[in-house]
C-alpha positions as CSV (number, residue, x, y, z in Angstrom):
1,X,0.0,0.0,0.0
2,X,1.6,3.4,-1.4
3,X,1.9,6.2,1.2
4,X,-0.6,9.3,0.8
5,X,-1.5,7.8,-2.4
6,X,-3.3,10.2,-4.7
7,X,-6.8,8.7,-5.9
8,X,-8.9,10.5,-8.7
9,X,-12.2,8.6,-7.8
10,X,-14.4,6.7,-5.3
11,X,-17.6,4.0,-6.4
12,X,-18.7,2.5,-3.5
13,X,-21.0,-0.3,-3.2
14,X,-23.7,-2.1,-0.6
15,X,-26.7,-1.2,1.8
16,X,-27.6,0.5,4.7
17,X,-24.0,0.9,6.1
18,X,-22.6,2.1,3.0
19,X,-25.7,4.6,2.3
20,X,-25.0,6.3,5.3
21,X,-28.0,5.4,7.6
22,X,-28.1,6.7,10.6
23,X,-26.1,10.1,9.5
24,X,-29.1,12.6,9.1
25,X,-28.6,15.8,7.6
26,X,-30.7,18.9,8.1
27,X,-32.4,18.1,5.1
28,X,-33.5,14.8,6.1
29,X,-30.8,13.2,3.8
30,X,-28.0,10.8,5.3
31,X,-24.7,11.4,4.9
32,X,-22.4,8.6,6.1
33,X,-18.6,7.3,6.0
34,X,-18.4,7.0,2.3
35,X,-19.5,10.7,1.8
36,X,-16.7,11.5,4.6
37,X,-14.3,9.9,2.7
38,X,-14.8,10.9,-0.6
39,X,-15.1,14.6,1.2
40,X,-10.9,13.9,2.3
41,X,-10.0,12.3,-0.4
42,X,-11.6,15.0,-3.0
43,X,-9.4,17.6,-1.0
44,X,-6.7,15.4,-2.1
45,X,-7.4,15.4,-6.1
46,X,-8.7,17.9,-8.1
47,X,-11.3,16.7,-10.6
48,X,-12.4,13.7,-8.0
49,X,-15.4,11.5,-8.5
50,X,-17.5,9.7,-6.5
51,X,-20.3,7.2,-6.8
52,X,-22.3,5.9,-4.6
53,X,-24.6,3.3,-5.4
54,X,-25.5,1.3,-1.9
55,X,-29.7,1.5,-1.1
56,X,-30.6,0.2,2.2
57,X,-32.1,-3.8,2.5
58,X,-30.4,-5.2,-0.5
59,X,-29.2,-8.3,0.3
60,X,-25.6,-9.8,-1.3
61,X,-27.6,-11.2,-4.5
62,X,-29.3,-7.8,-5.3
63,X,-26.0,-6.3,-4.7
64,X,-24.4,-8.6,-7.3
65,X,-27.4,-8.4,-9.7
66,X,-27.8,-4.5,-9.5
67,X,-24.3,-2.8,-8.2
68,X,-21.4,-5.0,-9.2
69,X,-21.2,-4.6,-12.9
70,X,-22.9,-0.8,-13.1
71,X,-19.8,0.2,-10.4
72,X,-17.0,-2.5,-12.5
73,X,-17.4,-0.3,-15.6
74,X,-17.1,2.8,-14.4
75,X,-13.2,2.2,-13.7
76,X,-12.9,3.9,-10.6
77,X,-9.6,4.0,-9.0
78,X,-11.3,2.8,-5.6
79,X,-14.1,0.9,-5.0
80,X,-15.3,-0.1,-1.7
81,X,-17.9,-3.7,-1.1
82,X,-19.7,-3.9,1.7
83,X,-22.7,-6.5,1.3
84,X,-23.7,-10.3,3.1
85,X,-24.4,-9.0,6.8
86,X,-28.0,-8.4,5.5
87,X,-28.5,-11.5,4.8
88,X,-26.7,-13.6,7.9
89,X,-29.6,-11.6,10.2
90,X,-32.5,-13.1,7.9
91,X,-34.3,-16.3,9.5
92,X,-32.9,-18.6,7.1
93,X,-29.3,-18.2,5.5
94,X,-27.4,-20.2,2.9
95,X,-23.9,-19.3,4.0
96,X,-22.6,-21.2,0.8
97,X,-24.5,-19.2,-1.5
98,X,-23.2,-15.9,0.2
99,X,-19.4,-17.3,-0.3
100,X,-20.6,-18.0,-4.0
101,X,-22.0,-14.7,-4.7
102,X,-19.4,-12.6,-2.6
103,X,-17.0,-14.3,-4.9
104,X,-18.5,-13.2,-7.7
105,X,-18.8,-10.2,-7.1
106,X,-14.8,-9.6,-5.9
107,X,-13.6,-11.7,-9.3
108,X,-15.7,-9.0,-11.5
109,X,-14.6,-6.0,-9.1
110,X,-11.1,-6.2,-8.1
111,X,-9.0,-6.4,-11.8
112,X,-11.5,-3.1,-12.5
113,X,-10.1,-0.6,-10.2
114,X,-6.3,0.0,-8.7
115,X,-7.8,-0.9,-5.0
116,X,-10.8,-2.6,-3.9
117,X,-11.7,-2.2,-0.2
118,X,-13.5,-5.2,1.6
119,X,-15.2,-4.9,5.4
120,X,-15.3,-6.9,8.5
121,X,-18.4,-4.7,9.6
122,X,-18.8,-3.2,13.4
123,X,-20.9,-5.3,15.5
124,X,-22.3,-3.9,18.9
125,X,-23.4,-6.0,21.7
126,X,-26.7,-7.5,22.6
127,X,-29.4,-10.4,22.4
128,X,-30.8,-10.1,19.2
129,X,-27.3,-9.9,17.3
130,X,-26.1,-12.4,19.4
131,X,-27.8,-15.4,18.0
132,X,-26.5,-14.3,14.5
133,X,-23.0,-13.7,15.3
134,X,-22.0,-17.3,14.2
135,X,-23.0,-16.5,10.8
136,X,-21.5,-12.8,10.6
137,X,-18.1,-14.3,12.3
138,X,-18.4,-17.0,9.3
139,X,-19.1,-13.9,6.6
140,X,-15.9,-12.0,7.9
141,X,-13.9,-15.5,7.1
142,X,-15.4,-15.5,3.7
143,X,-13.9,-11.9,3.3
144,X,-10.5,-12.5,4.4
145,X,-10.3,-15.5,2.4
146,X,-11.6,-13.1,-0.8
147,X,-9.2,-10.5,0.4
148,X,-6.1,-12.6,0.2
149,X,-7.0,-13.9,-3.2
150,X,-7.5,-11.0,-5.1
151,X,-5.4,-8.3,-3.5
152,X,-8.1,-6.5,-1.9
153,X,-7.6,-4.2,1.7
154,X,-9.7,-5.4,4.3
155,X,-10.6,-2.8,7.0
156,X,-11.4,-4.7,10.0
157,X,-14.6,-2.7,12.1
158,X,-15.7,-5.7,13.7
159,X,-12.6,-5.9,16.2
160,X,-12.8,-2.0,16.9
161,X,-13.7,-1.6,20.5
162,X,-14.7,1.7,19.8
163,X,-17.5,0.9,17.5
164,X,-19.1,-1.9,20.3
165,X,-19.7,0.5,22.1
166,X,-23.7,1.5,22.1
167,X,-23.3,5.1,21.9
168,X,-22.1,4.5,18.3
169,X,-25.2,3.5,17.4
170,X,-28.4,4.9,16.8
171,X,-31.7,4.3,18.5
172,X,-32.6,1.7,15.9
173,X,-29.7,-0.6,16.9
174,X,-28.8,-1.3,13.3
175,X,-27.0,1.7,12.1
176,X,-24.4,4.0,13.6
177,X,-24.3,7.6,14.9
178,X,-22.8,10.2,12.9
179,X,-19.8,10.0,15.2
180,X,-19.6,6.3,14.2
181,X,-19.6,7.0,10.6
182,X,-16.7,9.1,11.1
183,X,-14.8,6.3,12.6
184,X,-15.5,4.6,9.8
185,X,-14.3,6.5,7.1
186,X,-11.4,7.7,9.2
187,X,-10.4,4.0,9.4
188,X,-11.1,3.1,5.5
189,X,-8.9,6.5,5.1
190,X,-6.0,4.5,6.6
191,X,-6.6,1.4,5.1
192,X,-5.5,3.6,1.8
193,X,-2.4,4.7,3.2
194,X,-3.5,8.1,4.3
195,X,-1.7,9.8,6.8
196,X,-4.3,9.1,10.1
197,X,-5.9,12.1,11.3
198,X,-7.8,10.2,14.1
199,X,-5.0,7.2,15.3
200,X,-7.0,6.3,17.9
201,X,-10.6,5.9,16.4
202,X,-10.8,2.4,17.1
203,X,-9.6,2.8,20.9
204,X,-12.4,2.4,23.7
205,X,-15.0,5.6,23.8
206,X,-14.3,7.4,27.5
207,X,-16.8,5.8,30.2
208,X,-19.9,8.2,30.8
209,X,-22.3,6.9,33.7
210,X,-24.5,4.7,32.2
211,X,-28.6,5.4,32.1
212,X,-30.4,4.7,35.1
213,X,-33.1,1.2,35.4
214,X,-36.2,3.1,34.2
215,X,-34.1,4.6,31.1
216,X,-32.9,1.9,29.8
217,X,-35.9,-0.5,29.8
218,X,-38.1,2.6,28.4
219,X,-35.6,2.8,25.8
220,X,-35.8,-0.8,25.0
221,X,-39.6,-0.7,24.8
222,X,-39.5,2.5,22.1
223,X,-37.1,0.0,20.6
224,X,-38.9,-2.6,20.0
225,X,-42.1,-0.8,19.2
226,X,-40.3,1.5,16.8
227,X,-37.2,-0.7,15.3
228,X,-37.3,-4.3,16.5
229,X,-40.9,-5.5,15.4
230,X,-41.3,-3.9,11.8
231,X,-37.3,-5.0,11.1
232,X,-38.8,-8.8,12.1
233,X,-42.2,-8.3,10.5
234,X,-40.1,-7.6,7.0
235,X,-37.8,-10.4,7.4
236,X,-40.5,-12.6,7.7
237,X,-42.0,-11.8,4.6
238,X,-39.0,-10.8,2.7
239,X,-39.7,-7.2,2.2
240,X,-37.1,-4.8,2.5
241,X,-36.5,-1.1,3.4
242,X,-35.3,-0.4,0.2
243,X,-37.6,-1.1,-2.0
244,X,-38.4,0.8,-5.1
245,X,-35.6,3.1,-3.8
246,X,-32.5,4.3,-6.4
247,X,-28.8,4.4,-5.6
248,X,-27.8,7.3,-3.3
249,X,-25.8,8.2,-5.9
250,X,-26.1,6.5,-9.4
251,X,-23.3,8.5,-11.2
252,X,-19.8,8.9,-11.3
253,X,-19.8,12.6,-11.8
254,X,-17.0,15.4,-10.3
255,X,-17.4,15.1,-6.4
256,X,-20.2,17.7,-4.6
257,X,-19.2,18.2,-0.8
258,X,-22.1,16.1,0.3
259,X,-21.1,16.9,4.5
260,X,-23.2,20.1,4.6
């Protein structure tokens, strides 16, 4: 990996995470790391691109079907795959036919772009992860193994202490805070060889005193209400929050500063 290397475009690829949910902006519009990123590395390259083409939901075979060749032709320097974890939280999940698909999609991505970026995803604590973290833990494997393959930089989020922590993520559960998204990209912005600006994102958040009895279990109630039943109610019957919904950012066009 080349030091301060000088990159003339971003594409980046996947769901929720990558779409930047749960960075809202005043106008109701989320922001997230890959917006961060290309913000840096723009400042970096004059002329920069970025694409971003991640809708929330889509599992690792709508990834493949509707994102891996549109963000393979537009030969960007960079492109960044994040997709699977959907699918290891869904009641039923063919971990061979992730590896299969995951494959595919690294084999038609990687020889298209000078560095393709790969994720262990952050995973906070709690019961209903818990059950599924066999299958995310088996995902990550499947990653590494890609990685190694075909030359691709994996940034790991998953062993980040930092991003465990529940105040990284937003009152959904799901999706990180806009100071986790920052992490993020702050860590994918190493993984290119930048010079760090944060060295110590990953490194535990100070201890605050934690929410008294009441608190928490009135918190966990709006959770459920609000997050945890209608997240079950469309796994169950396979509908997704993104559907009908375009890419966050369809074109590879001269980068906008997308962090106001």
């Amino acid at each position: 990996m080349q030091t301060n290397p000088t990159y003339s475009s971003l594409v980046a690829v996947g769901d929720s995470f990558t779409e930047g949910m749960s960075d809202l902006l005043p106008d109701g519009s989320y922001r997230g790391w890959a917006d961060l990123l290309a913000t840096r590395m723009a400042a970096r390259s004059p002329g920069f691109r970025y694409a971003n083409l991640a809708v929330r939901g889509k599992l690792i075979g709508q990834i493949v079907e509707e994102q891996v060749d549109v963000a393979a032709a537009m030969g960007a320097d960079v492109i960044t795959l994040v997709g699977g974890l959907n699918d290891t939280l869904r009641p039923k999940c063919d971990m061979a036919r992730v590896r299969d698909l995951l494959t595919q999609a690294v084999e038609r991505l990687a020889p298209r772009c000078e560095q393709l970026v790969l994720m262990r995803s952050p995973g906070r604590q709690g019961p209903v992860l818990e059950r599924f973290r066999p299958r995310m833990e088996a995902l990550f494997a499947i990653i590494d193994d890609l990685a190694g393959q075909h030359g691709a930089v994996v940034v790991d989020l998953y062993a980040a202490r930092s991003l465990a922590d529940p105040r990284m993520w937003d009152v959904d559960r799901l999706h990180l805070t806009a100071e986790g998204h920052r992490r993020v990209a702050e860590a994918v912005w190493q993984a290119l060889g930048y010079d760090a600006e944060d060295p110590d994102w990953h490194a535990p958040v100070p201890a605050t005193a934690p929410p008294g009895w009441v608190a928490r279990r009135t918190a966990d109630v709006r959770f459920a209400r609000q997050h945890l039943l209608p997240w079950i109610g469309r796994r169950l019957t396979g509908r997704s929050s993104g559907d009908g919904l375009p890419p966050k950012r369809p074109d590879l066009l001269p980068y906008e500063d997308l962090t106001r």
